[in-house]
C-alpha positions in Angstrom: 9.7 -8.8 -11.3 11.0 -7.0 -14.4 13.7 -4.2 -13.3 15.3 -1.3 -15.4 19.1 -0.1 -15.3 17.6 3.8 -15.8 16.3 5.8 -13.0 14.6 9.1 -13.3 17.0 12.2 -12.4 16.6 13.6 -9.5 16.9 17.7 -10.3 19.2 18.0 -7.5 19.2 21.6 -7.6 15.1 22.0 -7.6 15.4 19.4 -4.7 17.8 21.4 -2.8 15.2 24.7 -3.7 12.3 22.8 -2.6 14.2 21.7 1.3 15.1 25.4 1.7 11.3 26.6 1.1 9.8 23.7 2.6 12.3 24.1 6.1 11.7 28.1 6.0 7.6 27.2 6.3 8.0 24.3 8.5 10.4 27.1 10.8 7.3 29.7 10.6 4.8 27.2 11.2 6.5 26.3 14.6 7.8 29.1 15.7 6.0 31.5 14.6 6.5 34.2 11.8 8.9 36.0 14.1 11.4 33.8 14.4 13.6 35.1 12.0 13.4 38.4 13.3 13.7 37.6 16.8 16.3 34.8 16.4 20.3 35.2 15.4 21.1 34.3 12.0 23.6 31.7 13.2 20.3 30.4 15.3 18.6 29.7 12.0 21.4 28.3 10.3 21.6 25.7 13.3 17.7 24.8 13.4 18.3 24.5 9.9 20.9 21.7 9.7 18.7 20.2 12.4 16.0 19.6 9.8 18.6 18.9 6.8 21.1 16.9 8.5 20.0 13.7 6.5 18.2 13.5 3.0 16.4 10.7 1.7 15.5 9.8 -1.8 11.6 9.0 -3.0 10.3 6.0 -4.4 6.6 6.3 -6.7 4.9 3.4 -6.2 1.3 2.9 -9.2 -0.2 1.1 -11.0 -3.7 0.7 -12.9 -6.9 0.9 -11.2 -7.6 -2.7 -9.3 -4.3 -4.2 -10.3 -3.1 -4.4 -6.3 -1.2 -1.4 -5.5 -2.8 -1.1 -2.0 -2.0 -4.5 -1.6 2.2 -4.2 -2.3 2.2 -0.7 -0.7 0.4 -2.7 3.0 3.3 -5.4 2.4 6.2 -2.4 2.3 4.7 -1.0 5.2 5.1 -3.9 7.1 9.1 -4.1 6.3 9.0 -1.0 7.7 8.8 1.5 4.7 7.2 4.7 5.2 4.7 5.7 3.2 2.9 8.6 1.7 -0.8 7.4 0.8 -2.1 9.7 -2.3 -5.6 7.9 -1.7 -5.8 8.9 2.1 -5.1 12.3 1.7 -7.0 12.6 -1.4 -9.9 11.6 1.7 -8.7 13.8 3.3 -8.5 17.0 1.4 -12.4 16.8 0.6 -14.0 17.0 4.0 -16.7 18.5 5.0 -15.1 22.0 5.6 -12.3 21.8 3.6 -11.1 23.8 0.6 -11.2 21.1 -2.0 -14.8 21.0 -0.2 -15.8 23.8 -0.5 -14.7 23.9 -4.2 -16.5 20.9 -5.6 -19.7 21.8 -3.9 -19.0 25.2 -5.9 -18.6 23.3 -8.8 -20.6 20.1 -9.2 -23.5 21.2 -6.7 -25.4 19.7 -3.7 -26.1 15.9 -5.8 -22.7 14.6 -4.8 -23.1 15.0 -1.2 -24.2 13.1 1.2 -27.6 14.9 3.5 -24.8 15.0 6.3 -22.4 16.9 4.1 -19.7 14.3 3.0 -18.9 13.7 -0.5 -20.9 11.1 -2.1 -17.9 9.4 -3.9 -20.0 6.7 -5.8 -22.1 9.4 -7.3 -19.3 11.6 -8.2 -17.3 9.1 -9.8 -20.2 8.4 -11.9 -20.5 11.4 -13.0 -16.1 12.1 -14.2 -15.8 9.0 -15.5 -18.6 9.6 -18.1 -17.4 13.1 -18.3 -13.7 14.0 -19.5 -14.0 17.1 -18.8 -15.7 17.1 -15.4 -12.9 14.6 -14.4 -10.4 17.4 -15.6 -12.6 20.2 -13.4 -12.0 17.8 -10.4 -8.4 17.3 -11.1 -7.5 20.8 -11.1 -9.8 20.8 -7.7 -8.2 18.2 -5.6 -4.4 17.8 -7.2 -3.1 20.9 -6.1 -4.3 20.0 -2.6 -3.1 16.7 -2.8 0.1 17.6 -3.8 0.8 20.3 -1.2 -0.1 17.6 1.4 2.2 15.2 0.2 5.0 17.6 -0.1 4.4 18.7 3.6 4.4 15.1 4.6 7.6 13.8 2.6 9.2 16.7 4.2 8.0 15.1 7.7 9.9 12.2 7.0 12.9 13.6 5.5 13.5 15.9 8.5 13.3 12.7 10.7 16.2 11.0 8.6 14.8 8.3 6.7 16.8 7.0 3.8 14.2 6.9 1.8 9.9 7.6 1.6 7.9 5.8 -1.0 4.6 7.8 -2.5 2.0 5.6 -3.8 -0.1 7.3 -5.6 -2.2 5.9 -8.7 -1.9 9.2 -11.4 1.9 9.1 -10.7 2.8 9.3 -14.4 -0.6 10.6 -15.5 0.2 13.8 -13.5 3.5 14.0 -14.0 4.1 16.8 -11.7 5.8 14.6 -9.2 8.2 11.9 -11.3 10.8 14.3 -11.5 11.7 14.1 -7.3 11.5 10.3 -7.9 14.6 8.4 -7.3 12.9 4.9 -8.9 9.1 4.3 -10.3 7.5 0.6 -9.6 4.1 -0.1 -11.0 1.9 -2.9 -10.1 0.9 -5.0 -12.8 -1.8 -8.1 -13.6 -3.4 -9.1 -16.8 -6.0 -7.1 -18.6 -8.5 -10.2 -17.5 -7.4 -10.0 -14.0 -8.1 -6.2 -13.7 -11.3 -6.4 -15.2 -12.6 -9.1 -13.1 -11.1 -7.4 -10.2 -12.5 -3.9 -10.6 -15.9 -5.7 -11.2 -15.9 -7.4 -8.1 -15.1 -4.7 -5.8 -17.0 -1.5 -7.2 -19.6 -3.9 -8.4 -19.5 -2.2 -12.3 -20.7 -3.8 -15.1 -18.6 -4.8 -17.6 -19.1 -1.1 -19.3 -18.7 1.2 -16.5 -15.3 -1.0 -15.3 -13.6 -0.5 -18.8 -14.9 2.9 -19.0 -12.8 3.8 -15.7 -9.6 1.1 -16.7 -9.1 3.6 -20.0 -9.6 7.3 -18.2 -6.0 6.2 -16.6 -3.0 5.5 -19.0 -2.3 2.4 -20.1 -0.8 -0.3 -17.8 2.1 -1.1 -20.5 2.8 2.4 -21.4 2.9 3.0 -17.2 5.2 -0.8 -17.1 7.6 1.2 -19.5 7.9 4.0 -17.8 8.7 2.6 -15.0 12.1 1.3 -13.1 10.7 -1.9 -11.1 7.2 -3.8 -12.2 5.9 -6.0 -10.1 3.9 -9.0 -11.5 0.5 -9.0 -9.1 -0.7 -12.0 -11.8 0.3 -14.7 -9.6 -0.3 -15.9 -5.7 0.2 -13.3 -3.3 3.8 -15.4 -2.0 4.9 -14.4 -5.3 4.2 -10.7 -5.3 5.8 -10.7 -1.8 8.9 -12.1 -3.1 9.0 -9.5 -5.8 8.6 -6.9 -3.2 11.0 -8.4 -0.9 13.4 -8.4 -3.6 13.0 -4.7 -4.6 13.2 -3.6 -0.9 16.6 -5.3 -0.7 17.8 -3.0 -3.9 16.3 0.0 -2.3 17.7 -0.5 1.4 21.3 -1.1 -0.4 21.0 2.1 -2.7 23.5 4.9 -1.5 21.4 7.2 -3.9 20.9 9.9 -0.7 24.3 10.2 0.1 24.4 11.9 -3.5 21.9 14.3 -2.6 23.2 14.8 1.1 26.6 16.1 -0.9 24.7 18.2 -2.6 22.0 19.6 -0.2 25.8 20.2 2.0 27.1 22.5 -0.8 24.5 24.4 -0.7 23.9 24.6 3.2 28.0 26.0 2.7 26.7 28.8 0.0 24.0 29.9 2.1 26.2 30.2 5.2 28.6 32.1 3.1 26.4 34.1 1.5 24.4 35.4 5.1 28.3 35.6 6.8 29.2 38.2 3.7 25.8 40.1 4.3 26.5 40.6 7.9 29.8 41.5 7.6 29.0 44.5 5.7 
């Protein structure tokens, strides 16, 4: 396991932002619209420190296509992690129905579906991974929809109090949109041989079409820079688990949140301030 003595900022005032728009919608969404017209100010200050009373810090957890990133993100679930799945929502956002639906049948017509209407995956993959450009149309599709998921669910987990979420999600640094609100990075790396042999076996590619989808995705030692843990997926799988039981340790010990819980308080005391001087005028 290589580690790093950096770790990505964590913006805490966009942070702070992002909890006061994401615990105004989660309000509306329960309650309805009305509530903060029907409800006391003091009301809302209370339901909002009972969605804010703890704040947890993110982990992104990548890697390159086929290098085992499922694989380390099932053994942190089992030690209890929660995790955001990028993959399962990206499932998710593209059912029959949806709006990413809706927009890639708009877009790259009836041949990627299925007769029943679901997305025909295989085909479609052929087609972006030939096509720059048509991966770049689907991008701008599905990430958006992706993201807002994932937001809504890392929300979900910070209002329940956990120290700490981890979002595994394979364009993590391609993206970019998200490494900001990570706390640490780790990326799941093999050899070049490994990964190749890997990807063959479970998409059954040729040798072509496997290293024509390995270099659409950055490169697995520019991602191993970037990042603050790497895990070694090379060996036997006792050894990646090691390496992950390891890094769990770190991340259980961290008293990164209590950083941002100082913050998130000093705003929680401006806001309070700020609607007690509007009333009492």
């Amino acid at each position: 396991m290589q580690e790093k003595l950096v770790s990505y900022p964590l913006y805490p005032l966009k942070h702070c932002r992002n909890i006061l728009v994401l615990s105004y919608l989660s309000l509306s969404n329960s309650y309805g619209y009305s509530f903060l017209r029907t409800q006391s100010t003091f009301t809302f200050i209370l339901e909002f420190i009972n969605f804010t009373k703890s704040t947890m810090f993110i982990i992104g957890l990548t890697g390159g296509i086929s290098t085992g990133k499922s694989t380390v993100s099932q053994m942190f679930k089992e030690l209890g992690c929660p995790i955001v799945d990028a993959d399962v929502i990206a499932r998710e956002v593209v059912e029959p129905g949806t709006k990413g639906w809706e927009k890639i049948r708009k877009t790259f017509g009836e041949d990627v579906f299925h007769d029943d209407g679901h997305l025909n995956r295989e085909k479609l993959g052929q087609l972006i991974f030939a096509d720059s450009d048509k991966r770049v149309a689907l991008n701008k599709i599905t990430h958006p929809e992706i993201q807002k998921v994932m937001m809504w669910k890392l929300f979900m987990l910070f209002a329940k109090g956990h120290q700490f979420a981890i979002l595994d999600t394979p364009l993590l640094f391609e993206s970019n949109k998200m490494v900001p609100y990570m706390a640490y990075t780790i990326v799941i790396s093999c050899t070049p041989e490994q990964q190749l042999s890997r990807l063959q076996a479970r998409n059954k590619l040729s040798e072509d079409d496997a290293m024509q989808r390995i270099n659409s995705q950055m490169s697995l030692d520019e991602k191993c820079r970037l990042a603050t843990f790497v895990i070694d997926n090379s060996g036997d799988i006792a050894n990646t688990r090691q390496q992950v039981l390891e890094i769990h340790k770190k991340l259980c010990s961290s008293r990164r949140h209590w950083k941002l819980r100082i913050v998130l308080l000093s705003v929680i005391i401006v806001f309070v301030s700020v609607i007690g001087y509007l009333v009492a005028r």
